[in-house]
N, C-alpha and C positions, 0 to 999 in steps of 0.2 A: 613751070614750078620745078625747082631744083628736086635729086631723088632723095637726098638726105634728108630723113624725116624729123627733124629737130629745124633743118633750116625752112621745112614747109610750113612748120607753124609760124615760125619768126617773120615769114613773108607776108603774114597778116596784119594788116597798117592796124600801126596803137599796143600792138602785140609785146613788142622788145618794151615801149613806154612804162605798161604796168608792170611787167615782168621787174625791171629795177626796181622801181619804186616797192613790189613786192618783197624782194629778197633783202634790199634794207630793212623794212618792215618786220622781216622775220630773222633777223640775224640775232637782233636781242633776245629771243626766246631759246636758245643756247645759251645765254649768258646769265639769264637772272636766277634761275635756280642754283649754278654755279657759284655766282658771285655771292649769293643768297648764303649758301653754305661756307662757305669760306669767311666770308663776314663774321657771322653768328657765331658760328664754331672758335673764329679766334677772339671772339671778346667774351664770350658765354664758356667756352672749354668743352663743348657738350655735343658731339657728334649728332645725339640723339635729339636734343631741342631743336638744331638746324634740320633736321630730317621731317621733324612735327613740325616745324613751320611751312616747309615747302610742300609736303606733303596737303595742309591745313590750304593752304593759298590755291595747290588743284585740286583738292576737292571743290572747293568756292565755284571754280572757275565752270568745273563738271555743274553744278547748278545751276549759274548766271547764262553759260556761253548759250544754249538753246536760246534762250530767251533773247539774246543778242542777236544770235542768227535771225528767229523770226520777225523782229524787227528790220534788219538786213534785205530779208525777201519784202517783207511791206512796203516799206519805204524807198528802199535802192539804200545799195551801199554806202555811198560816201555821207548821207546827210546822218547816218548811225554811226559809220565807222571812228568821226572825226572826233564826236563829243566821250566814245566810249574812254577811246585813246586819253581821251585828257585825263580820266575819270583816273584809269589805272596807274598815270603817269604820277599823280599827285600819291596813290599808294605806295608806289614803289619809293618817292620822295618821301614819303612816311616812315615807312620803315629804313630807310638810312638815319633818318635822325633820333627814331627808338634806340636804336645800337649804338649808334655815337654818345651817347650821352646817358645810357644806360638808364632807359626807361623799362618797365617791370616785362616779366616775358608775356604776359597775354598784349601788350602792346605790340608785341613782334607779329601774333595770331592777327589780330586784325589788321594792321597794317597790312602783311601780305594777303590777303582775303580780299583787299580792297580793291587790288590787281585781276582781279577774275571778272571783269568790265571788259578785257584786253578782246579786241575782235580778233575772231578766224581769219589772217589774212591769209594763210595758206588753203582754206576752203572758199574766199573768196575767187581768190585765184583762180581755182579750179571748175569753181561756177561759172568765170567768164569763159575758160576755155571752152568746157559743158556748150556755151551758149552760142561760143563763135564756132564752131566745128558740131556743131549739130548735125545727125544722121550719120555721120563720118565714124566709124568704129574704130578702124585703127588708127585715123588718128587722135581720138580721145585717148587712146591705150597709150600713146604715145605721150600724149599730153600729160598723164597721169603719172607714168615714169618719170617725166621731167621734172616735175612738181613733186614728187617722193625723194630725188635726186639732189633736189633743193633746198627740200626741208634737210637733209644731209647733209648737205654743204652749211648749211647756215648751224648745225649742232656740230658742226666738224671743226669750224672757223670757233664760233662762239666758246666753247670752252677756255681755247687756247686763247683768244682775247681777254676772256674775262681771267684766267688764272694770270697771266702777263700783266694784266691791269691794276687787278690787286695786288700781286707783289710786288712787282715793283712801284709803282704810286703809293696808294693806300687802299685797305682794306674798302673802301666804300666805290671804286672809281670803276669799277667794274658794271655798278647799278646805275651809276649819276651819268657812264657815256651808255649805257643801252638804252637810258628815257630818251636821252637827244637821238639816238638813233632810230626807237622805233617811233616818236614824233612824226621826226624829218618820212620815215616813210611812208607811214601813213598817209600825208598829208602829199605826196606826190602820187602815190596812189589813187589817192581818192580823186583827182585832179583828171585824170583819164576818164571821162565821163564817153566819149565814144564807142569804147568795147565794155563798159558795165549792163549788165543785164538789167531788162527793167523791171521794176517793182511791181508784183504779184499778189494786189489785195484780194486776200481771199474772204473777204467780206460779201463779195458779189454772190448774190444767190444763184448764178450761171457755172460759176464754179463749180466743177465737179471732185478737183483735189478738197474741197474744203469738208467735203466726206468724211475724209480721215481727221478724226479730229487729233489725235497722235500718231506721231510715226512709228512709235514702240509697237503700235497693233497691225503693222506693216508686216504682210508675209515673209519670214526670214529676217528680220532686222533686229529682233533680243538678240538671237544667237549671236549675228553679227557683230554686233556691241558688246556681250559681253566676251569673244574673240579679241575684240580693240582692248578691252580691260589687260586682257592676258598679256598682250603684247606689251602693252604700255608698264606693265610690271617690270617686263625683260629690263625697259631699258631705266626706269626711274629706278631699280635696284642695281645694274650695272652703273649708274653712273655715283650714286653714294658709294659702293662698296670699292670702288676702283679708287675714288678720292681718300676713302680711308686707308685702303692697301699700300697707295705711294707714299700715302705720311708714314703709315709704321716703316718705308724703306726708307725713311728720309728723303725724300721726294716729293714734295708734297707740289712743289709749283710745276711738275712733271706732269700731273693728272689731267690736268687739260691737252695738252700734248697724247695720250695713252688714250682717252677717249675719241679723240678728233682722228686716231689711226681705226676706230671702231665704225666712226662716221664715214670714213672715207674708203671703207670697203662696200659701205652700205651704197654710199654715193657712184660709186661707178658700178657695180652688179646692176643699181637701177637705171643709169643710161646703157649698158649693154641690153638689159631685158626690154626695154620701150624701143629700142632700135630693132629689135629681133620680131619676127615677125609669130604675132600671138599662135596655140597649136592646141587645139585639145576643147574642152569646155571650159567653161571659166571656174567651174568648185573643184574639176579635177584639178587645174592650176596651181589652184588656193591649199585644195590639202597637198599637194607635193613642194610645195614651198612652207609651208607649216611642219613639216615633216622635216623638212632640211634645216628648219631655223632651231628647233627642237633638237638636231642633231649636232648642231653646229654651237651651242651655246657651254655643251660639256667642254668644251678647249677651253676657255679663260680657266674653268674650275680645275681642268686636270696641270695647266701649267702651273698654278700656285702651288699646286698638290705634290705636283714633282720636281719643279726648279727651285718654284720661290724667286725666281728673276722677273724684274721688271719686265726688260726684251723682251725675253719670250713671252710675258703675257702682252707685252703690246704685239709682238704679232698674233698668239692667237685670238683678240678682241680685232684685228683687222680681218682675221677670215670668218671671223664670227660674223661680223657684218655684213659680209656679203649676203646672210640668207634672210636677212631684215626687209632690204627693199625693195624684192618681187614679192614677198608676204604681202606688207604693205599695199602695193600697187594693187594686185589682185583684190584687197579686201577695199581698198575704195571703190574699185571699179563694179564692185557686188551690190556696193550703198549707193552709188548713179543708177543701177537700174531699179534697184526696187523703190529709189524715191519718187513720190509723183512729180506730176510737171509742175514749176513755179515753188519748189521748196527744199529746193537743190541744197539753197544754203544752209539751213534747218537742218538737210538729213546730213552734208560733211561734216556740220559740225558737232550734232550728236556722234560721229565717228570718232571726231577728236576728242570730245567728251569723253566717251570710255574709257581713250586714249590717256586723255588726263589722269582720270581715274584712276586707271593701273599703275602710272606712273605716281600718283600719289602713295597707294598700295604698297609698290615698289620700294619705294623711299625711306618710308616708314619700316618694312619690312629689312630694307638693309641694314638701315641704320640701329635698327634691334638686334639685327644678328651678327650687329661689327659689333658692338658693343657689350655682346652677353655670347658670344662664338668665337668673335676673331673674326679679320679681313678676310681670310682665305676661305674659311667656310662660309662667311658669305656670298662667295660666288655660284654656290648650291642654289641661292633665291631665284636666280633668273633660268635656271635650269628648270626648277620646277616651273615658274610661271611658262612657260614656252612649252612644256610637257601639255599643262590645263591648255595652251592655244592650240595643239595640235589635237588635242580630245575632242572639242568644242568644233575644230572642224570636222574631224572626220563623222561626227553628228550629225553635220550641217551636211555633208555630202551623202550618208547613207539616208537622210530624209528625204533628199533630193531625187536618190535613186527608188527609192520603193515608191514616191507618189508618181514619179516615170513610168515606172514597172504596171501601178496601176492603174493610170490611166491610158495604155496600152491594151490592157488586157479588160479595162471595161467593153462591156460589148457595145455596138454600134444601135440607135434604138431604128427599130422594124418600119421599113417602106412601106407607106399608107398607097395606095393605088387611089387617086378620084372616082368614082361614078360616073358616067355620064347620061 
């Protein structure tokens, strides 16, 4: 086996297979919110309506996605994955033809709502990894990082496709190629039936996961989630108030460019950290990358504050980045352990849920505070949201430490001697 730990996974027959087929899959999910805004905004005028609607479509998705997932663990991936895809494809087609033709705005609310069908491909993903590297610690850590790296690359690429797409084409061409794209992936994906995990009905009264009737009552898993909330704020608010910043500089088809420099610090911090060899416990990790990303997110706010130059806020949203995807990594890797065996997909994707969530949050929060603030003070939202992730860990790690402490210091119970 070669020592590069990136090519020890890819040596796993089937591995490279879904892996493509994945990252197609998920490259649209950079693009539709993008596209979504840009859309809206240029035929509605309404920074704020675009914000409610994307906003509106992940909440949706924060409800449906669970319930996707555990259909996913039931039945096995591909025979859910393929009909969801259709489902959301048809809303995404929905709402192009609200806007185009200037149907009412609650037409825009459901249509995007409709989209929250869209399977977890990137929790899928990482289920199969989970599945093919079982017992293997590092290299699931490693796994994990790749797959954070990923998602990176595909929010890093995606913006700058879908704002290219739209200005130059038309406003709608950014939504009409991410259906074909995340079609086409899905369905090459799904095709890989070799490295899919098999379906886990927990109907079986043998079952011992079917105990847990929710994973919310999962030791450490609220906090968890609502940490994914917090984070997902950082970025559903950086990525509205960054689009409004370059309009007011007249820059508006630049935005996807200034985000995908944010993606792309995220993107390589998490293959240098999956390459590095893990050190420490896994919550001390979590709060010292929470800590850093919290630190790291006052730069976009203080370049607006003091240059007012594009530049320099694209470089400081590129070193901002960097402290997003060992956050990340670390906090997936907390939801693999505490979720029981056979519901792997279930508990990533409540991760993502959060994830959604706050990015819904986010969204809506920017886009209230570009609109009744200014651009530049909206950069204050993802400050604060990354403040509450850093709080919410460092909870999560002092609980950690005092039930240590105590069960330490419980005394050991007293040696019975037999009779004889």
């Amino acid at each position: 086996m070669p020592h590069n730990p990136y090519s020890r996974l890819f040596a796993i027959p089937g591995a490279t297979a879904f892996t493509l087929g994945n990252l197609v899959a998920r490259l649209p999910m950079g693009m539709f919110s993008v596209s979504a805004v840009i859309m809206i905004s240029g035929a509605r005028g309404s920074y704020a309506l675009a914000g409610a609607v994307t906003a509106t479509g992940l909440a949706a998705t924060a409800v449906v996605a669970p319930w996707t997932a555990r259909l996913v663990d039931r039945h096995g991936q591909a025979r859910v994955a393929v009909p969801a895809t259709l489902v959301a494809a048809l809303g995404s087609l929905s709402l192009v033809l609200c806007v185009r033709y200037g149907a009412p705005d609650w037409t825009l609310f459901a249509s995007y709502a409709a989209t929250a069908t869209t399977p977890n491909t990137g929790g899928m993903s990482r289920a199969r990894w989970a599945h093919l590297l079982k017992g293997d610690a590092r290299a699931v850590h490693t796994a994990n990082s790749f797959e954070q790296a990923a998602d990176e690359l595909c929010f890093m690429l995606g913006p700058v496709l879908a704002a290219f797409l739209c200005g130059s084409l038309f406003p709608q061409a950014g939504t009409l190629i991410g259906v074909v794209l995340l079609v086409t992936g899905v369905l090459v994906f799904a095709a890989q039936r070799a490295t899919e995990p098999p379906p886990h009905d927990r109907r079986d009264p043998t079952d011992t996961s079917a105990a847990t009737k929710s994973l919310l009552r999962a030791r450490g898993m609220p906090a968890l989630l609502i940490g994914f909330l917090a984070t997902g704020a950082v970025f559903g608010s950086l990525e509205i108030v960054t689009i409004a910043y370059a309009d007011g500089q007249g820059h508006k088809a630049a935005a996807g460019v200034v985000l995908a420099l944010q993606a792309a610090g995220s993107c390589a911090a998490g293959l240098v950290y999956g390459a590095a060899k893990p050190r420490g416990s896994l919550g001390r990790r979590h709060l010292l990358c929470a800590a850093a990303m919290a630190a790291a997110m006052t730069l976009p706010l203080l370049a607006v504050a003091s240059t007012g130059s594009l530049i320099v806020l694209s470089v400081a949203l590129l070193c901002a980045g960097m402290a997003t995807a060992p956050t990340m990594v670390t906090a997936m890797t907390l939801v693999q352990r505490r979720t029981p065996e056979g519901r792997l997909n279930e508990g990533m994707t409540l991760a993502v849920t959060g994830l959604l969530g706050g990015i819904a949050c986010g969204a809506a929060c920017g886009g209230w505070a570009v609109e009744h603030l200014g651009a530049a003070a909206g950069y204050g939202v993802p400050v604060a949201a990354a403040c509450c992730a850093l709080l919410l860990s460092s909870a999560q790690a002092c609980a950690t430490s005092t039930r240590a402490r105590l069960r330490r210091r419980r005394p050991a119970p007293p040696h019975v001697s037999s009779a004889v």
